[in-house]
C-alpha positions in Angstrom: -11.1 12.2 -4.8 -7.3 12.8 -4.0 -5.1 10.1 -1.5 -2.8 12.7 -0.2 0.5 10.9 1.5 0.0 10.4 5.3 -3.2 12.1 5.4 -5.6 11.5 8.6 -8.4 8.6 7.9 -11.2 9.4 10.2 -14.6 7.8 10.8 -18.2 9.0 9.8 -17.8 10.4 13.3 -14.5 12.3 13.4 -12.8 9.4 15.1 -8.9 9.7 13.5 -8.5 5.6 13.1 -5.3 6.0 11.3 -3.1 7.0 7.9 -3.2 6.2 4.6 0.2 4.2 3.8 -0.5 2.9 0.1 -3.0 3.3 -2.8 -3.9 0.4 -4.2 -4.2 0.7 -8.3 -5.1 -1.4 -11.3 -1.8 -0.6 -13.3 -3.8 -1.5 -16.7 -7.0 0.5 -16.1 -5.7 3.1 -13.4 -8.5 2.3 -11.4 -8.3 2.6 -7.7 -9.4 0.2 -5.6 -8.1 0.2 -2.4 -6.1 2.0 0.4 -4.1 0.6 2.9 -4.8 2.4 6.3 -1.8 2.4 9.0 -2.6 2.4 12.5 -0.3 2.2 15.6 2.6 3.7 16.1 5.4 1.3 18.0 2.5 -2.2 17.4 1.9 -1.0 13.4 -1.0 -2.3 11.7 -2.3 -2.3 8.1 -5.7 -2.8 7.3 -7.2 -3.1 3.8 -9.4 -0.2 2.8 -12.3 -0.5 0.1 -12.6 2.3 -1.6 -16.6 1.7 -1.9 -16.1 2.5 2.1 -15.0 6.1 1.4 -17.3 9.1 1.5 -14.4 11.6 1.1 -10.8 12.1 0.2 -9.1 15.5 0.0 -5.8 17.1 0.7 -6.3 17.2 4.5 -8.2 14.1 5.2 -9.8 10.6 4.6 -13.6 10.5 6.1 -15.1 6.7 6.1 -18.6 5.9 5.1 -21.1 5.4 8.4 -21.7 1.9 6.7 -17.6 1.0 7.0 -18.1 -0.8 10.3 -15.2 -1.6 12.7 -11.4 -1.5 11.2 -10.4 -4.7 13.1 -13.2 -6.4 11.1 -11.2 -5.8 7.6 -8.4 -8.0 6.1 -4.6 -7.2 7.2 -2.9 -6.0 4.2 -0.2 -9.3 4.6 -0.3 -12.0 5.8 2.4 -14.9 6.6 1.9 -18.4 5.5 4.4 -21.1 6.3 4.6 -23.8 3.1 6.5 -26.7 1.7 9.6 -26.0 -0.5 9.0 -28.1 -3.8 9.5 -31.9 -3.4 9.4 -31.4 0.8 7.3 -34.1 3.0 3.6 -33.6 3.6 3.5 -31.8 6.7 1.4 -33.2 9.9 -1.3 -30.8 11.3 -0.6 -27.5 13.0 -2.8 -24.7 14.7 -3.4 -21.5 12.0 -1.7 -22.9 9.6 1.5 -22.6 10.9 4.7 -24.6 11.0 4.6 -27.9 13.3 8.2 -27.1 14.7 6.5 -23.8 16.2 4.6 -25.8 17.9 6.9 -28.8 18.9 8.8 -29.2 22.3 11.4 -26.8 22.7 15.1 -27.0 22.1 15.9 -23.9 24.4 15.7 -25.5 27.8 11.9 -26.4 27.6 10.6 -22.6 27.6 7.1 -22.4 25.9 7.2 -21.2 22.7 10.9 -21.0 21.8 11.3 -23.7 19.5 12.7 -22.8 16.0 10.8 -23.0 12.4 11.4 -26.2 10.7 13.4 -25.8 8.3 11.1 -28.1 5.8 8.9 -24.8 5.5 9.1 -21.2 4.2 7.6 -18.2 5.0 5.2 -16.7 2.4 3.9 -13.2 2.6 0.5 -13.0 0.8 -1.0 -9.2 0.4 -5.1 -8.8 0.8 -5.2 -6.7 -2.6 -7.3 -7.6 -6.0 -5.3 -10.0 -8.3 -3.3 -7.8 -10.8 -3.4 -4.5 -8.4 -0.5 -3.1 -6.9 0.0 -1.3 -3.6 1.8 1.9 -4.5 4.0 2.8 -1.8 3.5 6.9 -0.3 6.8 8.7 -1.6 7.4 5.8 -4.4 9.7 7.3 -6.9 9.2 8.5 -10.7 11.3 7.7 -12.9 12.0 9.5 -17.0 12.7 7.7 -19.6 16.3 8.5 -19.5 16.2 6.9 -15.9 16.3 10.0 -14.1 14.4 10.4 -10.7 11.9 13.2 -10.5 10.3 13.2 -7.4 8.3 11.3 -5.3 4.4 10.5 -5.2 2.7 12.6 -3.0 -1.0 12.3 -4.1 -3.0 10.3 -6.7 -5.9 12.4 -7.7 -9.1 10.2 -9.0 -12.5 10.8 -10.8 -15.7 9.9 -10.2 -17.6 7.5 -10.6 -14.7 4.8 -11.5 -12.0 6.3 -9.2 -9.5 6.1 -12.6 -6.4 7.7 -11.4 -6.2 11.1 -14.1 -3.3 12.8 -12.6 -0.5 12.2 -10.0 1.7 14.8 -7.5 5.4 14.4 -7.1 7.5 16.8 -5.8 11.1 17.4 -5.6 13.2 18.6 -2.6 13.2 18.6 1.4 12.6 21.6 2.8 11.7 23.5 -0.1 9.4 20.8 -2.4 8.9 21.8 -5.8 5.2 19.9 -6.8 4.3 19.1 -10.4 0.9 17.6 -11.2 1.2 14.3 -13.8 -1.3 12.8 -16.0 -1.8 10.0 -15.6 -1.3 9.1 -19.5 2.9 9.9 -18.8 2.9 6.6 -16.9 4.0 3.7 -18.5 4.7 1.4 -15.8 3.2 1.4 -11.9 5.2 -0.4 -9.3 5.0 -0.5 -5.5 8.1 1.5 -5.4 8.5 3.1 -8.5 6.3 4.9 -11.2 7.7 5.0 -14.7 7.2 8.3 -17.3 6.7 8.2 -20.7 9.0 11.2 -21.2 12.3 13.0 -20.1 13.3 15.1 -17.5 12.7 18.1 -19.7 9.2 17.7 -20.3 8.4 18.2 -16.4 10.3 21.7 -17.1 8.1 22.4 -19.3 4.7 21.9 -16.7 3.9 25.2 -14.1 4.7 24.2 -10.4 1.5 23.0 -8.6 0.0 25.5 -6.3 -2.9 23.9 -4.2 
């Protein structure tokens, strides 16, 4: 299968139910295991995609298994906790796990709702992926050895059964993009943001320009 950037995820039945925005990879094993889907445009939601719930995956789209069920029904891809700083006071019950203070009267002339965080608590974003995974970000940069900047992701291509990554796309440019295809075995490091090679600039010179 290939994650193409942006691409359309639509249901068993042609319904578009949103984009892919990230590809979720073991960094060790370069085994895929997720995508995150985007929906919304102005109200943006990300939901966590199981790649076990994906019958398809090519350059132009994303088709869902009939089995996948409703979107809404799978996990957000963050969520916001509110918790003690080391050493703070046991806090006192709260709906959803949220701060008290949220939920305390209100300092801003008694209007529901308005009352400030306490500042006894911070905010802790928690992402809905597999412990040791990482949520490669669409367009996340690669980097040489040397510390040059390539290009940008634009696919992840897998293989079957395992969905192992073999081989990424990053291309170069605006309105002219250059494409070069990557194995997988150049990358040394996988971020969210940034993908690391195992060579220099010159041995993407070296690699014929990706026609698809």
């Amino acid at each position: 299968m290939q994650f193409q950037q942006d691409v359309s995820i639509v249901a068993a039945n042609g319904q578009e139910v949103g984009h892919i925005d990230r590809v979720v990879v073991d960094p060790q094993t370069k085994v895929v295991t997720h995508i995150v889907v985007r929906k919304g445009f102005l109200f943006k939601e990300e939901k966590v995609v199981p790649i076990a719930l994906i019958a398809d995956a090519t350059e132009d789209q994303i088709t869902l298994r009939a089995d996948a069920g409703d979107l809404e029904a799978l996990p957000p891809f963050e969520e916001k906790h509110y918790v003690q700083p080391e050493g703070g006071t046991a806090p006192t019950s709260s709906p959803s796990g949220l701060a008290p203070s949220l939920y305390g009267p209100s300092p801003l002339g008694g209007v529901p709702g308005a009352s400030l965080p306490d500042e006894r608590y911070i905010a802790q974003i928690e992402q809905n992926i597999p412990e040791g995974t990482i949520a490669m970000k669409e367009g996340a940069k690669a980097i040489t050895t040397e510390g040059k900047h390539v290009g940008n992701v634009e696919r992840v291509f897998t293989d079957s059964p395992e969905e192992r990554a073999t081989h990424l796309l990053i291309s170069k440019g605006l309105l002219s993009k250059e494409r070069k295809l990557i194995p997988i075995t150049w990358v040394t490091i996988m971020g969210e943001d940034e993908v690391h090679l195992a060579v220099k600039e010159e041995a993407l010179a070296d690699l014929g320009v990706y026609q698809s």
